[in-house]
C-alpha positions as CSV (number, residue, x, y, z in Angstrom):
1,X,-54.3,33.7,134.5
2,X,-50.7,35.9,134.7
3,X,-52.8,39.1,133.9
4,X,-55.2,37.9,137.0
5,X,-52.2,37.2,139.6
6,X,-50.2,40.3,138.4
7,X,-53.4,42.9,138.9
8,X,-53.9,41.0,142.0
9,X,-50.3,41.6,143.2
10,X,-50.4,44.9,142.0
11,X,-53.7,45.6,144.3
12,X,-52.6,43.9,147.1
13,X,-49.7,46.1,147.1
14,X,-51.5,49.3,147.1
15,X,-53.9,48.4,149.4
16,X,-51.3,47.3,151.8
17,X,-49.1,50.5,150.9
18,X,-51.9,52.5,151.7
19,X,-52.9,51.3,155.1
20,X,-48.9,51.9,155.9
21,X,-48.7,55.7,154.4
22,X,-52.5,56.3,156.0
23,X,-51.2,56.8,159.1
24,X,-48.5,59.3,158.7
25,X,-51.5,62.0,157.3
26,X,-53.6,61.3,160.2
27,X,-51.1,61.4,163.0
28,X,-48.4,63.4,161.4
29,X,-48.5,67.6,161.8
30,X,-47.5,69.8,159.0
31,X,-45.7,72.2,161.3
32,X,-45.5,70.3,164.8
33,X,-44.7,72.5,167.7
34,X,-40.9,70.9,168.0
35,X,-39.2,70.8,164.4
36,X,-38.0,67.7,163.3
37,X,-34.5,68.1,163.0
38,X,-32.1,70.9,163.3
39,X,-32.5,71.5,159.5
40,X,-36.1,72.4,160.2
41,X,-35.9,75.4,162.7
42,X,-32.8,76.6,160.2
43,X,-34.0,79.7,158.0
44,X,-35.1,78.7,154.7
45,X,-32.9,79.0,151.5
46,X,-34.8,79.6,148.0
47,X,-35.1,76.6,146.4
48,X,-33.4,77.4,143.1
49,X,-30.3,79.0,145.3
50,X,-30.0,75.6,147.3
51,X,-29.9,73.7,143.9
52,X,-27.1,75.6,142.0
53,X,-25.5,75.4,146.0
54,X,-25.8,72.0,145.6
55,X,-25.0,71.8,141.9
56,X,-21.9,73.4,142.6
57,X,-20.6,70.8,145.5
58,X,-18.5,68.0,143.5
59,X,-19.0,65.7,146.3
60,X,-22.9,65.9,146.4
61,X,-22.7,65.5,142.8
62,X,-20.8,62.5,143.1
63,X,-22.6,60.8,146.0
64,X,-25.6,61.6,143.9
65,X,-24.4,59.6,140.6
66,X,-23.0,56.8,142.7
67,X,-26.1,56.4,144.6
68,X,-28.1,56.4,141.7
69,X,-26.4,53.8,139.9
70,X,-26.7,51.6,143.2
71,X,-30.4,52.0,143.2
72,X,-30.4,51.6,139.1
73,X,-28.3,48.4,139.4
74,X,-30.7,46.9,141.6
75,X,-34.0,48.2,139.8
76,X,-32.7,46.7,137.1
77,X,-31.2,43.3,138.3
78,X,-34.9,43.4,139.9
79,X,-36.4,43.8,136.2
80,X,-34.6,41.6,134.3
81,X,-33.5,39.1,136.5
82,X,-36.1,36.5,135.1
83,X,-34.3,36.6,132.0
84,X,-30.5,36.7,133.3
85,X,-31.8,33.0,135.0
86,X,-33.7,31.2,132.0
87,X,-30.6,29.9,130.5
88,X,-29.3,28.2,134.1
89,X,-32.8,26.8,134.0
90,X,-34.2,28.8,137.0
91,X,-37.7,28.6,137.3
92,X,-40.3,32.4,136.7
93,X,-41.2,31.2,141.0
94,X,-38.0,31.2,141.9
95,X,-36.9,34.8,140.9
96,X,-40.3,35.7,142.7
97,X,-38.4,34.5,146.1
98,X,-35.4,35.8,145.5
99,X,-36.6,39.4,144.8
100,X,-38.7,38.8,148.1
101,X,-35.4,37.3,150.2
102,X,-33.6,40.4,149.1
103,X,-36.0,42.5,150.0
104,X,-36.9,40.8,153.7
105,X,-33.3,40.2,154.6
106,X,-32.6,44.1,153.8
107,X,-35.2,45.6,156.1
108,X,-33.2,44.7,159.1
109,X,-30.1,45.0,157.8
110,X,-31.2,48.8,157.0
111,X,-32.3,49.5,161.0
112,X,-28.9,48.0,161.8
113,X,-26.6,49.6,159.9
114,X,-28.7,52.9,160.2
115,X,-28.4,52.6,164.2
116,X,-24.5,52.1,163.4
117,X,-23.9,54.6,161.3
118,X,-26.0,56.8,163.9
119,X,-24.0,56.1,166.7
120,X,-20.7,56.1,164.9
121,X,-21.1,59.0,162.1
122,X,-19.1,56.9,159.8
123,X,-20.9,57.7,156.6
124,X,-17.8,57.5,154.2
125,X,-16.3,54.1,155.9
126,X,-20.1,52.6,155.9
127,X,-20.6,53.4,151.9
128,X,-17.8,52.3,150.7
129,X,-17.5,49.0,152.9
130,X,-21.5,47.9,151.6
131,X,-20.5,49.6,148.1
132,X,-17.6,46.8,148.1
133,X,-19.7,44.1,149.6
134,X,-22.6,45.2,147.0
135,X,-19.6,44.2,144.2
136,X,-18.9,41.0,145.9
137,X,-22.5,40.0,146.1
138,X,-23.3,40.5,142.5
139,X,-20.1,38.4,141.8
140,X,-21.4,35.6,144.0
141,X,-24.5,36.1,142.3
142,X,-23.5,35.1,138.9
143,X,-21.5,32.3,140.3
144,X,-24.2,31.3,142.1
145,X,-26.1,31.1,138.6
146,X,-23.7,29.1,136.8
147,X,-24.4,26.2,139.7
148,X,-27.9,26.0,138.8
149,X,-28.7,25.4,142.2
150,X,-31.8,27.3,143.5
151,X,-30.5,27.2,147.2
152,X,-27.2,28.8,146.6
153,X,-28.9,31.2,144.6
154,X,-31.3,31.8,147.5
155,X,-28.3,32.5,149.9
156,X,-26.9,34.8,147.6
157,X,-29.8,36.8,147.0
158,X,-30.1,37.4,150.5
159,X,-26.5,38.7,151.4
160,X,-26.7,40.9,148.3
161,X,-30.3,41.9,150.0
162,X,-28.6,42.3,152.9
163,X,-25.5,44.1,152.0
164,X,-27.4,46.5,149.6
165,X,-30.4,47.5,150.9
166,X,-28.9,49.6,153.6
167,X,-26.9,51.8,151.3
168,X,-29.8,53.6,149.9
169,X,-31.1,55.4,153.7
170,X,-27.6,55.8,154.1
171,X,-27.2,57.7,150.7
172,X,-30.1,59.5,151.2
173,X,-28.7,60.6,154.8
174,X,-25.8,61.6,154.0
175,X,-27.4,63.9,151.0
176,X,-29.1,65.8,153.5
177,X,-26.2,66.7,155.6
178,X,-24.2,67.4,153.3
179,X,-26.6,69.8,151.8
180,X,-27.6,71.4,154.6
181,X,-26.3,75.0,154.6
């Protein structure tokens, strides 16, 4: 029955994930008559010259490692989090709904503080205030835990949802400007 439901998940979510990326190759132009972004009308840089550029910027080297281990800490809270909760009797459901709060609650939170961060150009200020909220969240996390209560829990997979979510477009963003030549 777990096999069932888990290749049932598995192609419910790639049936969904296709009807959502289908429309990008039907609408979408590979060279529309305005470019993108300012990036796009700039003239090209070999690709192994831009990597050793970027190679040789500390900064995008470290913005690179940070982000990375943001998105591996929460990959990996994601993967084993069923087995973090056994001992504070958490039920297999539950970690099921707070994957899926987390995820819900940082979809907005990710237009918001995109919108903010495009208004205000505060990249630094913005990753290192939801870097130090992502810290508190995983400490109200495993507080949260040693309650045993699936509510609390619930509330504080949602802020960390929340808090986190946003930091990997904002990563990614910043990457690209501060790569571009």
């Amino acid at each position: 029955k777990g096999k069932q439901q888990v290749y049932n998940m598995l192609f419910f979510m790639a049936i969904l994930g296709s009807a959502l990326v289908a429309p990008t190759f039907l609408l979408f132009r590979n060279k529309p008559k305005v470019p993108p972004s300012k990036a796009a009308e700039a003239k090209s840089v070999a690709y192994m010259k831009s990597l050793m550029m970027l190679m040789k910027n500390g900064r995008a080297l470290l913005l690179i490692f940070g982000g990375s281990l943001i998105i591996g800490t929460n990959m990996t809270i994601a993967a084993v989090l069923q087995l973090i909760l056994k001992p504070f009797n958490f039920q297999n459901s539950d970690v099921g709904y707070y994957i899926t709060f987390s995820i819900v609650l940082g979809l907005p939170s990710s237009l918001l503080v995109g919108y903010m961060v495009n208004k205000t150009k505060k990249y630094k200020a913005t990753i290192l205030s939801l870097g130090f909220g992502a810290t508190l969240s995983l400490v109200s996390i495993m507080y949260a835990a040693k309650t045993e209560n699936a509510v609390i829990m619930g509330i504080a997979f949602c802020v960390f949802g929340f808090i986190v979510n946003p930091l990997y477009p904002i990563v990614v963003e910043l990457l690209c400007e501060m790569s571009y030549p």
